[in-house]
Every structure is written in structure tokens, then in C-alpha cells.
C-alpha positions in Angstrom: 96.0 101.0 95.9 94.6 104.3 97.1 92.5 105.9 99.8 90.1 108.4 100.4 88.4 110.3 103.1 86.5 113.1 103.2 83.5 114.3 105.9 82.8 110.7 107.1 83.2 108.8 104.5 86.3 107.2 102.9 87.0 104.7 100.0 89.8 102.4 99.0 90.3 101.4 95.4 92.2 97.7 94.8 92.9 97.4 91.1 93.5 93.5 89.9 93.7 92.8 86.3 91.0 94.0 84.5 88.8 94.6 87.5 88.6 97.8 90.1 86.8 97.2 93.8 86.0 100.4 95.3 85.3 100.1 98.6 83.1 102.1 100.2 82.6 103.2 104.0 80.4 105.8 105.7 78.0 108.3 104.7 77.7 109.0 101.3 75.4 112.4 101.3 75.9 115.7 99.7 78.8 117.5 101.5 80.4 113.5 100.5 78.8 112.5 97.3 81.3 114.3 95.1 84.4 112.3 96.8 82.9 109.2 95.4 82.5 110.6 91.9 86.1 111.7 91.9 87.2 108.5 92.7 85.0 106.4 90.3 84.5 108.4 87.1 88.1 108.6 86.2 88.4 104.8 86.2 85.4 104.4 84.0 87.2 105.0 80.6 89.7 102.4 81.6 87.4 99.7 81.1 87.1 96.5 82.0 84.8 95.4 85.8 83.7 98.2 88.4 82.4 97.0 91.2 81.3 99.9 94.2 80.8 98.0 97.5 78.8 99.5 99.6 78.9 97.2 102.4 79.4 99.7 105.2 77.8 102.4 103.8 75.4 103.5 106.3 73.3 106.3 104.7 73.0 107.4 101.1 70.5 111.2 100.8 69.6 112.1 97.2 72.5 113.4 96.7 74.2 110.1 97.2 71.6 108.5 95.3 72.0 111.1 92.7 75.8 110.3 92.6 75.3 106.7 91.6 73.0 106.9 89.4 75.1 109.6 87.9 78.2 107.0 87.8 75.6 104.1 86.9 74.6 106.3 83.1 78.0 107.5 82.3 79.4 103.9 82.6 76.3 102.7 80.3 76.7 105.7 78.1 80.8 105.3 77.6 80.5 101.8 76.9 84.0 100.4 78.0 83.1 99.1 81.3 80.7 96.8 83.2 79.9 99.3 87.0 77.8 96.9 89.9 77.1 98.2 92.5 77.1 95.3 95.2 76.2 95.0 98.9 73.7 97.3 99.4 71.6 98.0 102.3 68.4 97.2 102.7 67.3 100.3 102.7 69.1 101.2 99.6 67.4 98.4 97.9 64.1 99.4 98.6 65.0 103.1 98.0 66.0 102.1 94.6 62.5 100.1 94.0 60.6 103.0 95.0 62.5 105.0 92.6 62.4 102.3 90.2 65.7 102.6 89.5 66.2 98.7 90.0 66.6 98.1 86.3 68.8 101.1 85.7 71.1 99.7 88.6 70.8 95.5 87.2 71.8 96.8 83.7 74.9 96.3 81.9 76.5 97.1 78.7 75.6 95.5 75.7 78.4 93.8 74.0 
């Protein structure tokens, strides 16, 4: 559907149905972080599956982090869509456990 680039990082977004893949590539850190928001917020009030792969992401700063936890609370808050993030890095993961931000990031809508 669409692409993306800024700074080192890019994303493509595939829309099928009720469900969006944003793919992900690069690094996603301050000067980059707002690309990503651009490209998913707008799609949250659409509803239906989001699904952020992060596959060949290959650094995420606080800002980054900031940025998808950011995405992760307004898609809980607005209610109309299910937002995984899958594929993440090892490092990620463990990021996210320090944090504890595992739950926030295993959550999903109540129905």
C-alpha cells in the first residue's frame, strides 16, 4: 500500500480486510520515532487487527520505546482495534521485562 522512509528507518503498510501489517525496518530512535507514529496512529480509529513487525528493526532508544508504548495506550484507550506488536528482538524483549512493560504490550481490548 504505502511506504515510508525517513533517517534510516522505513515502513510499508499492507492493508487486507480488516487487518493492517506495518512493516517495520531500521532504527527506530528519536530523530525516527515520530515517522512511525505518523504512520500507525491514523489507522488506529479504523479498527479492526494492527500488527507492527518489527522483524528488522535493529535498535529501538527510549524514544522508540516511548513511541510504542505511546501507540500500544492509545489503541487500548480508543477501543476499536486489537495493536501486536510481533517479532521483536531479543533485546527488545528483555528491554520491555525490565521495564515491565510485558503486560502492557500482551494486552488487548476487552470486548
Amino acid at each position: 500500500m504505502g511506504e515510508a522512509m525517513q533517517a534510516g528507518f522505513r515502513s510499508e503498510v499492507e492493508k487486507s480486510g480488516n487487518e493492517t501489517k506495518v512493516t517495520c525496518h531500521g532504527r527506530l530512535v528519536a530523530e525516527t520515532a515520530k515517522q512511525l507514529k505518523e504512520v500507525v496512529k491514523p489507522l488506529v480509529p479504523l479498527g479492526g487487527r494492527i500488527q507492527v513487525d518489527l522483524t528488522d528493526v535493529n535498535y529501538v532508544d527510549s524514544s522508540g520505546l516511548g513511541t510504542l508504548v505511546g501507540l500500544k495506550a492509545s489503541a487500548l484507550h480508543e477501543g476499536y482495534c486489537t495493536l501486536e506488536f510481533i517479532n521483536l528482538s531479543a533485546r527488545l524483549t528483555e528491554l520491555l521485562r525490565i521495564t515491565k512493560l510485558t503486560e502492557l504490550f500482551a494486552s488487548k481490548p476487552e470486548s
